[in-house]
C-alpha positions in Angstrom: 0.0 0.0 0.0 3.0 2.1 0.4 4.6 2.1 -2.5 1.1 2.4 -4.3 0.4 5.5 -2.7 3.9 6.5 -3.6 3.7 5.5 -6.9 0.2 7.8 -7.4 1.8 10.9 -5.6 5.2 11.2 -6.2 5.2 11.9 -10.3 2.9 14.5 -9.3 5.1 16.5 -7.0 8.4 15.7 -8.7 6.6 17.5 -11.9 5.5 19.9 -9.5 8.6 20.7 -8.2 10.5 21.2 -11.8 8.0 23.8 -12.2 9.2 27.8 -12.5 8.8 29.4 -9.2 6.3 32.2 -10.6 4.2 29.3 -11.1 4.5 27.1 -7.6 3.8 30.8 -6.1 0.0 31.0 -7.7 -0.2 27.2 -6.4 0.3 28.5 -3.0 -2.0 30.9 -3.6 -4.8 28.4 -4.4 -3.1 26.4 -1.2 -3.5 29.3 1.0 -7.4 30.1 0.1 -7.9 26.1 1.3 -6.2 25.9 3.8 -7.0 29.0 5.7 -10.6 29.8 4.8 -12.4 26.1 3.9 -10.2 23.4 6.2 -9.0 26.4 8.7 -6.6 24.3 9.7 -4.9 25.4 13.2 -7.0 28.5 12.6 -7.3 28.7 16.7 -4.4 27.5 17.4 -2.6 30.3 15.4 -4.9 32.6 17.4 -4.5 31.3 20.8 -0.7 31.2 20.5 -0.4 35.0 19.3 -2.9 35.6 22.4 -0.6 34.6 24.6 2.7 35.8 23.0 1.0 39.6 21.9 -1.7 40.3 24.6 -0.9 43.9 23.6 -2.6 43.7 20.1 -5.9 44.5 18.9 -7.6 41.2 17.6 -7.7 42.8 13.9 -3.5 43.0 14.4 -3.5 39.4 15.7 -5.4 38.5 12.7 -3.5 40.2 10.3 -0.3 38.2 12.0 -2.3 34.9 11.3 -3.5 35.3 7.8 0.6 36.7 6.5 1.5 33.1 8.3 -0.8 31.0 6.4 0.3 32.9 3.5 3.7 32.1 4.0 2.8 28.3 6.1 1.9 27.5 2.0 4.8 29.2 0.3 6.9 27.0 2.8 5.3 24.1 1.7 6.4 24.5 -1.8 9.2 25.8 -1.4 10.5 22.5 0.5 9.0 20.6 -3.0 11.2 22.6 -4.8 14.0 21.5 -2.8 13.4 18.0 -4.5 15.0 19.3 -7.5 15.9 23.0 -7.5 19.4 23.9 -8.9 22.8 24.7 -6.8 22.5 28.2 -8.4 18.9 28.9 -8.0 19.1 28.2 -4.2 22.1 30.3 -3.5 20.7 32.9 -5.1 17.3 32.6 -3.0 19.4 31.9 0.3 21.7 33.4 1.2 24.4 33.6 4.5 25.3 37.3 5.1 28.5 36.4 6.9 29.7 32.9 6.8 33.2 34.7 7.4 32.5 34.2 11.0 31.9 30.9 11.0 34.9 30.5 8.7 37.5 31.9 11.2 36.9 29.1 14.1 36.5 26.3 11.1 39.7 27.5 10.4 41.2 26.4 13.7 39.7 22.9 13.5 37.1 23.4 15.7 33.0 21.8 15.2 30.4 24.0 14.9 26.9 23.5 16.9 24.6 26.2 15.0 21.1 27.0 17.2 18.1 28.0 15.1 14.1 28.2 15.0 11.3 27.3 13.0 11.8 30.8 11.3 11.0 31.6 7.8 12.7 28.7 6.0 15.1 26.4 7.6 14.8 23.8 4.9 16.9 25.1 2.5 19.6 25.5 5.0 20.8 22.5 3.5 22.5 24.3 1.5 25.1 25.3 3.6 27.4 23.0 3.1 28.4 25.0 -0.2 28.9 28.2 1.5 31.1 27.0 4.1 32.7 24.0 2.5 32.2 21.7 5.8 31.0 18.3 6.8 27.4 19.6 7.7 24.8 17.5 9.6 21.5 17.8 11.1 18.5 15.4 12.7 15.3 14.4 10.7 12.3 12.7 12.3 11.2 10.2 9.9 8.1 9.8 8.1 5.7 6.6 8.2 5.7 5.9 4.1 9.4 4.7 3.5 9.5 5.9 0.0 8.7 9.0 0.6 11.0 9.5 3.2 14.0 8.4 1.6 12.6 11.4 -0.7 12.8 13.9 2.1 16.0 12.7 3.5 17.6 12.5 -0.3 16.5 16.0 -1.0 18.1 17.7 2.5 21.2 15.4 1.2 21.3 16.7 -2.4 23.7 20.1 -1.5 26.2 17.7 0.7 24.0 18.0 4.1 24.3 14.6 5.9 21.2 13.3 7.9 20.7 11.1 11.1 17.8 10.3 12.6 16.8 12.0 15.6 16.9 9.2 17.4 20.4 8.9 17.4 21.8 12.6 18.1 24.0 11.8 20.9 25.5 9.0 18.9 26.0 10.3 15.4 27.8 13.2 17.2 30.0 10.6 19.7 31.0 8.3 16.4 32.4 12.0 14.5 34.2 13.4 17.8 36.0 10.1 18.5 36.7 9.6 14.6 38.4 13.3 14.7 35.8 14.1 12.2 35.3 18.2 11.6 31.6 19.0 11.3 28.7 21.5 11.7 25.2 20.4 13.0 22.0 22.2 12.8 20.2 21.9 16.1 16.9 23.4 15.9 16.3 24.1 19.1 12.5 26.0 19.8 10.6 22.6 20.3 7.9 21.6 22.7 9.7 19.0 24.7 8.1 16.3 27.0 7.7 17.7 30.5 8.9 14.4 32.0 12.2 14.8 30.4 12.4 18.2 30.4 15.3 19.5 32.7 15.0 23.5 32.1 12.3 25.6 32.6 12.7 29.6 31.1 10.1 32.5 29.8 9.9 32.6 26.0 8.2 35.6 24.5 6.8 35.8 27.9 5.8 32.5 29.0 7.1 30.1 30.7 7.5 26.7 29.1 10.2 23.6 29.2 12.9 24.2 27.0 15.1 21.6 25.0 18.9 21.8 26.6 20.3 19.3 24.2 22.4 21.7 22.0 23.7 22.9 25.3 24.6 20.0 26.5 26.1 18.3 23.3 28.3 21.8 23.0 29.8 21.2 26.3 30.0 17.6 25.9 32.2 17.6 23.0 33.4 21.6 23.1 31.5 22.7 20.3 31.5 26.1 19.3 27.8 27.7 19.8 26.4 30.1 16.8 23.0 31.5 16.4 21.6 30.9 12.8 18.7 33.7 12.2 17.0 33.6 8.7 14.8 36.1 7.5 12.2 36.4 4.6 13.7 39.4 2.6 10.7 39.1 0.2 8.6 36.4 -0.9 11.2 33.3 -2.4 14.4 35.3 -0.9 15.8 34.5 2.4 19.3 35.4 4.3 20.7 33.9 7.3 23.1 35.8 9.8 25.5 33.9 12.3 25.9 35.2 16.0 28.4 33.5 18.0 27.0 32.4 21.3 29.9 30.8 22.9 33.2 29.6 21.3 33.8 28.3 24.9 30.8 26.3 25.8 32.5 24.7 29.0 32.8 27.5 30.8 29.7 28.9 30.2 27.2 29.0 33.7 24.9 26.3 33.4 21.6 27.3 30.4 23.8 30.1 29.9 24.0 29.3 26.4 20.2 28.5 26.3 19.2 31.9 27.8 20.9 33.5 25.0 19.4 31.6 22.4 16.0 32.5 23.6 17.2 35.8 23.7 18.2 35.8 20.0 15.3 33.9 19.1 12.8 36.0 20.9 14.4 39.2 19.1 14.1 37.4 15.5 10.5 36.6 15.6 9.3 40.0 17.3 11.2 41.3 14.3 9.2 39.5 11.8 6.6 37.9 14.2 4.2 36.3 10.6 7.3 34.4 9.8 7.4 32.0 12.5 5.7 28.7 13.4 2.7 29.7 14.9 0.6 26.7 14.1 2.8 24.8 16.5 1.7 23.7 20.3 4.6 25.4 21.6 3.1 26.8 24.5 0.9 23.7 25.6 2.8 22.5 28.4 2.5 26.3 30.2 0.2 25.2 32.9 2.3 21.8 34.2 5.6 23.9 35.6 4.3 23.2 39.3 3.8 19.6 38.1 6.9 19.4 36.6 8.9 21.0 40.0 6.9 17.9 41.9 8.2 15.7 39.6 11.8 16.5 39.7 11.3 16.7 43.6 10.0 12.8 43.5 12.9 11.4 41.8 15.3 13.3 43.9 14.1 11.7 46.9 14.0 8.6 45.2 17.5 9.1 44.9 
């Protein structure tokens, strides 16, 4: 059943992905009209979570917010079918790095590079970094139930030289490179909602306070990788750039979610800057009302202890 539903779909959107961007745009056009006035889908949840982030707003601001997402919720979907087969010049013409010269100087001096980003404007075609900077690059990718398809996902993050690993196996796909001496750059997208039971850090993002993912912290101390802040935004509509920050290029003696705290910071600043261009149709802010749970929790298994 798998490959027949593979074998269906898949001629369509490889076609659909050859086609001229001018073209995919009006697709997302008819995309955007579906999915945000007849399905509505995460209508509310779009709403609630710019509720909570912008109590400041008028609702006809908050709404104006939601629909620009939806609008750009559809380009994003394209533009990651284009990614199937769009050329090495097209995409480094749409995406560009403002100053890779940065992250140049400490690949330089041999050192790894742990880059912290959010579901911001387009982080797909980040995959295309390994051009720019001429490193090893890896990132994680949850897969997807239909294998054929997601060997088409994972082939199409891998076409520019980007090297994939499951998500599952972070810690180890980053042990096996530091004890082969291997030089790389990982992307570590970083804003996720993580499960409260495993959650270890707690801290106010864009005003309220929810668990955080420490993982990019801890694998930067682990193996003394140097910490950057990757920040894309949408110039105009198909056109992206990405700056670098550096964050620590001394991760172990950094206080402890020192690094984390600044990433929110960062983060925080990014999407106030261009608040339509950012995930809102995510449950980011679900777990808000368990943080009392959560301390009760941590205080169980310490007595345990």
């Amino acid at each position: 059943m798998q490959f027949l539903i593979f074998a269906l779909v898949y001629p369509f959107v490889w076609l659909l992905s050859k086609l001229p961007m001018r073209i995919l745009y009006i697709v997302s056009d008819v995309l955007f009209i579906f999915v945000h006035y007849i399905f509505k889908y995460r209508k509310t949840v779009v709403l609630e979570n710019l509720t909570l982030v912008f109590p400041e707003k008028s609702l006809g601001e908050k709404k104006r917010i939601s629909k620009a997402f939806f609008k750009h919720f559809t380009d994003s979907f394209i533009e990651t079918i284009k990614a199937i087969s769009i050329s090495k010049k097209e995409i480094l013409k749409r995406y560009q790095y403002k100053n890779p010269e940065l992250v140049q100087e400490f690949l330089k001096q041999g050192k790894s590079i742990a880059f912290v980003s959010a579901h911001q404007a387009n982080w797909e075609w980040f995959a295309s970094v390994p051009m720019v900077l001429n490193c090893r690059a890896r990132g994680a990718y949850t897969s997807i139930g239909n294998k054929y398809f997601d060997k088409v996902v994972k082939d199409s993050r891998e076409r520019f030289g980007f090297i994939c690993y499951e998500s599952a196996k972070t810690v180890k796909a980053f042990y096996e490179d530091y004890k082969a001496k291997k030089q790389s750059i990982y992307l570590l997208i970083s804003d996720q909602s993580p499960q409260v039971e495993h959650t270890l850090y707690w801290q106010k993002f864009l005003g309220i306070k929810v668990p955080f993912h420490v993982g990019a912290e801890s694998l930067a101390k682990k193996f003394n990788l140097v910490v950057i802040n990757s920040s894309t935004k949408k110039i105009k509509r198909g056109y992206y750039e990405t700056e670098f920050e550096l964050i620590s290029d001394t991760p172990k003696e950094v206080k402890n979610y020192g690094i984390t705290d600044k990433y929110i910071d960062l983060t925080e600043k990014l999407i106030k800057e261009q608040p339509e261009f950012y995930l809102w149709s995510h449950k980011r802010f679900k777990h808000r009302h368990r943080f009392e749970e959560w301390k009760s929790l941590k205080a169980n298994k310490l007595k345990r202890k």
